[in-house]
C-alpha positions in Angstrom: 0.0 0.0 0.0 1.3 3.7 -0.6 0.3 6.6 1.8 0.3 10.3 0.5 0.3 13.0 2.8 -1.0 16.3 1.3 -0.6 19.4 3.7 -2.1 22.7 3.2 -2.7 26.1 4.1 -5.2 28.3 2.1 -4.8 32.1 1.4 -6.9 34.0 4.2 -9.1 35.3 1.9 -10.0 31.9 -0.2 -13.3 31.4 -1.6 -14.0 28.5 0.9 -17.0 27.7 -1.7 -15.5 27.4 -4.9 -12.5 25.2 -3.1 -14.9 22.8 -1.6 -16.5 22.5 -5.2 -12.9 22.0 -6.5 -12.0 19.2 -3.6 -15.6 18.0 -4.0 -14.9 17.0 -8.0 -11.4 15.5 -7.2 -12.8 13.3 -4.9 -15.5 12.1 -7.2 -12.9 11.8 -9.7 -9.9 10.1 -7.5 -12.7 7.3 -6.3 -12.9 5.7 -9.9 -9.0 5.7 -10.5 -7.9 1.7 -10.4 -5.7 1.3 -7.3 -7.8 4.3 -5.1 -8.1 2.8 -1.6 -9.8 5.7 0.1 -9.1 9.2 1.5 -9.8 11.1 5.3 -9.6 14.5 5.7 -8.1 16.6 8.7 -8.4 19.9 9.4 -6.4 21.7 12.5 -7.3 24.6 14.5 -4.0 26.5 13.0 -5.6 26.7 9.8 -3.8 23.3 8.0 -5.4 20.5 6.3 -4.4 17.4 5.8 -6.0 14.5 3.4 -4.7 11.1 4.0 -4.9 8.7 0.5 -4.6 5.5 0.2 -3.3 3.6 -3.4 -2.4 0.1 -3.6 0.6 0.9 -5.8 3.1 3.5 -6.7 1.8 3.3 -10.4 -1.8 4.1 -9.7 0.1 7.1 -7.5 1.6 8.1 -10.2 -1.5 7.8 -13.2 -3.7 10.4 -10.3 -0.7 12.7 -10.5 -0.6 12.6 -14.0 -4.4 12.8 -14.2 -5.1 15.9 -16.7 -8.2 17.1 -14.7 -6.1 16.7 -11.5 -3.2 18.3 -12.9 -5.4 21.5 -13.6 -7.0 21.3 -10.7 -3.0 21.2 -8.7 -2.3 24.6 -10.9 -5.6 26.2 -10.0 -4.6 25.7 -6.3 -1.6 27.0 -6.8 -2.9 30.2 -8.3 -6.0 30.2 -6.0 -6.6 28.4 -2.8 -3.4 27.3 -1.5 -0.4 29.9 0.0 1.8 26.9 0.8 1.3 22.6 0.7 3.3 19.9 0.4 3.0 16.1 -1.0 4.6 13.4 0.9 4.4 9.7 -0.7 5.1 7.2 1.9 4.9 3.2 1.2 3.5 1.4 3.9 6.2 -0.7 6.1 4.0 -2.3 8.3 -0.2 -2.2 9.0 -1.7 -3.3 11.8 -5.6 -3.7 12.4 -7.3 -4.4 15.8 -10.6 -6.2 14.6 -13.4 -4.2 13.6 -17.4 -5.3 12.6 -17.6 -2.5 10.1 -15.6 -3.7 6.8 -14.3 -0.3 5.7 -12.8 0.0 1.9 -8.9 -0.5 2.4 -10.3 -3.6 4.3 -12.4 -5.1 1.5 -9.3 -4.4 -1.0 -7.0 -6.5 1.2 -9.4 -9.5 1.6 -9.5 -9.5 -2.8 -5.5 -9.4 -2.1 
């Protein structure tokens, strides 16, 4: 499994609306990329956000990142929404799980595995 880590922090005057329609459309689009595990979503009383994804492979990273309609939207929050962010990709060393009854997605992925 491969982790990215995307940290931000929005201009102070950032249409908050037209950013969650932005985020709203990359989510819709990221969830029918093959390899898209799922995504959370963090946001800290500093003013960062954080969105945790989950890929099964490096390759299906990289075809998001390469994604036209994502690429636009990357240089529209560059020019917009975003005064600074950074992308971490992280491949997972180890996972652990204490037993749940609620089969979440990464979990269904990993009993196909």
């Amino acid at each position: 499994m491969v982790v990215v880590v995307f940290r931000s922090r929005s201009h102070e005057d950032v249409n908050l609306e037209e950013l969650s329609v932005l985020y709203e459309r990359m989510y819709a689009l990221v969830s029918t990329m093959p390899g898209f595990i799922g995504v959370k979503d963090f946001q800290a009383e500093d003013g960062e956000a954080v969105s945790i994804a989950e890929f099964d492979t490096l390759e299906h990273v990289a075809a998001w990142r390469e994604h036209s309609e994502h690429q636009a939207a990357q240089e529209r929050g560059r020019k917009e929404f975003f005064k600074e962010y950074s992308t971490q990709v992280c491949t997972v060393m180890r996972d652990s799980h204490f037993p749940s009854t609620v089969a979440t997605k990464r979990e269904a992925h990993e009993a196909t595995e």
